[in-house]
N, C-alpha and C positions, 0 to 999 in steps of 0.2 A: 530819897530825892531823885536819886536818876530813874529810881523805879518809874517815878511819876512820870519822868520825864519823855522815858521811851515807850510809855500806854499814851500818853498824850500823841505822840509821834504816831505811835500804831495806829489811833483812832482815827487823826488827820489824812494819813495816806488810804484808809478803807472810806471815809467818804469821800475821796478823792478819783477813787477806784470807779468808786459807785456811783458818782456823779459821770464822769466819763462815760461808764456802761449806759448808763440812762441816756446820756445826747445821743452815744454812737446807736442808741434800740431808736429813741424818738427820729433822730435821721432815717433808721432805714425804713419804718412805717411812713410811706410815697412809695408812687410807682409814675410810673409816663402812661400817657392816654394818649392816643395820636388814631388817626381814620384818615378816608376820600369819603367825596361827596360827590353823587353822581345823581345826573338827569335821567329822573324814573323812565321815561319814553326809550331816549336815544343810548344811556349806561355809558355817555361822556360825561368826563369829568370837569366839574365845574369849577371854573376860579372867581375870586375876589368873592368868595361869601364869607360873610362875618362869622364866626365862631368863638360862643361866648362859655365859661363853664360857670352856671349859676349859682352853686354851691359851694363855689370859690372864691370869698370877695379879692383875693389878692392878684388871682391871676387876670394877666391883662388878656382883651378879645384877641382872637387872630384870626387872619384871612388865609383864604386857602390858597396855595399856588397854581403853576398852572396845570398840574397834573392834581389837582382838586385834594393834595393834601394838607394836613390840618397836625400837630404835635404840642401837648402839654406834658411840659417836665415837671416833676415834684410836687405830685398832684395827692393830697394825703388820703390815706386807704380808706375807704367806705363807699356808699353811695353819691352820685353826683349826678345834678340836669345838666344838658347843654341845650343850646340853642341854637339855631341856623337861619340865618336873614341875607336878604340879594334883595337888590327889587324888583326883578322880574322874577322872581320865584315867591312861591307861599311858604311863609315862617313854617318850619318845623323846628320841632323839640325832642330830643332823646334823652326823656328822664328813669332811673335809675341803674346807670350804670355803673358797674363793680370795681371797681379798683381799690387791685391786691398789689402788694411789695414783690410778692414773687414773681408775678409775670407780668408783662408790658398787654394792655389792652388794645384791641383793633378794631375799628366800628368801618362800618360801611354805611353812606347814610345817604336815602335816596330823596329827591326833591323837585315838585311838579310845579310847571312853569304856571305863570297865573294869568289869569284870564279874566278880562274887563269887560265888564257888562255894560253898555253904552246904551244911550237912548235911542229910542225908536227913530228910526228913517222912514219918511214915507215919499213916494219917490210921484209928481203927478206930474201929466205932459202937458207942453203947452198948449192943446186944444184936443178936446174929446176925440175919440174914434169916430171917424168920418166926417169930420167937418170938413168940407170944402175948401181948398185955398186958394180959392177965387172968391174972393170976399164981394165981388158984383155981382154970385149969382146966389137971386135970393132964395128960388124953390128947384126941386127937381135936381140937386147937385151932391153928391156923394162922394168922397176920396175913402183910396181902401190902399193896403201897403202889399208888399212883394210876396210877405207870409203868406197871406189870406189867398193867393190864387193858388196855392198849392192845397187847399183844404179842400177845393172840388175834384172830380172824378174826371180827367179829361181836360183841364185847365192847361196841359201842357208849361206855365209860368207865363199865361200869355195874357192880359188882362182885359186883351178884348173877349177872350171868351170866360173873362170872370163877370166884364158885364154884362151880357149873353142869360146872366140869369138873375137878374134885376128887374122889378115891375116896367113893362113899357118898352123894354128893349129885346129885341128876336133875332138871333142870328138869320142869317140871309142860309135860304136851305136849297139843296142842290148844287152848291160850287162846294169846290176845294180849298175858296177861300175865305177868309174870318171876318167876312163883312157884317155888319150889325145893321140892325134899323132901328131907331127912337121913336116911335110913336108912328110908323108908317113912313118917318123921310128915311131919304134913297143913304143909303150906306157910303156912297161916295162923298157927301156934302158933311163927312164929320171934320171936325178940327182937332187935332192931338198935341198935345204938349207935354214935352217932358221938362221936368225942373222951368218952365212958366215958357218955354223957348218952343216957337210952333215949330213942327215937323209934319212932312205930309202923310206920311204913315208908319206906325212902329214896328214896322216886319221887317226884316230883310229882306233885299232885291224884291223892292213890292213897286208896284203904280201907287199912283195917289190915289187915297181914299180909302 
């Protein structure tokens, strides 16, 4: 009877032994997973991006801090995906990575800002090149901008001598000065305006005309 009683006993405390063994073996197969996350361009480290491990359904996402680190404890040993979302960055994924009980894993995980492809702009002025902004005058009238007197050879940025080579109009020849003539009249009888406001002539220290 006691015989029985102390193999009963025996048996009891060896799977007792043995169940112990087994928690304390199924515990220590995990290990920690932990990384940064850094901007492929500039290799700063990025915060507030989600970090999920998808092989995991138990463990909750985390975001990274501000030195763009990221740590999962008790993560059990084998292959595992993660995943990486921000909204101004593009989803990445680092799928199969190893985690062993023996050693703590370290991921660096790089991630390119995203970039929005937007509809076309099409950009049109309000009134064609060279229209006139003397809406009175019906033929013979031409407006040209500041660019365009520098595209001639000699133009100095002066527009009288941009008009100078216009059908009808001839610089006055033998002076020194940038008189024009329209169709034969005298170079003195022009009218000039800038921004709609008459001026007697666009030169400095000039006479009129």
């Amino acid at each position: 009877m006691q015989t029985t009683i102390f193999m009963r006993r025996l048996v009891f405390l060896c799977l007792w032994l043995g169940a112990g063994s087994a928690m304390t073996y199924a515990q220590s197969l995990s290990g920690t997973l932990r990384g940064q996350v850094l901007d492929r361009s500039t290799q700063q480290p990025l915060e507030a991006v989600t970090v999920q491990l998808l092989t995991h359904a138990s463990a909750t996402p985390v975001l990274t801090d501000a030195e763009g680190q990221f740590r999962f404890e008790s993560v059990p040993v084998g292959r595992h995906d993660l995943s990486f979302e921000r909204t101004d960055y593009e989803p990445f994924a680092q799928n199969g990575v190893m985690v062993r009980s023996s050693k703590e894993v370290v991921l660096s995980i790089p991630m390119e800002v995203k970039l929005y492809q937007m509809d076309e702009v099409v950009l049109m002025p309000d009134q064609p090149r060279g229209t006139p902004r003397n809406q009175m005058a019906a033929v013979s009238a031409l407006s040209f901008e500041i660019e365009e007197t520098r595209k001639f050879a000699g133009g100095l940025d002066d527009p009288t001598r941009l008009a100078a080579n216009f059908p009808g109009v001839v610089a006055a020849p033998f002076t020194s000065e940038n008189f024009i003539s329209i169709r034969g009249n005298s170079g003195r009888g022009l009218l000039y305006r800038v921004e709609g406001v008459d001026i007697p002539n666009p030169n400095h220290f000039a006479r009129i005309g």
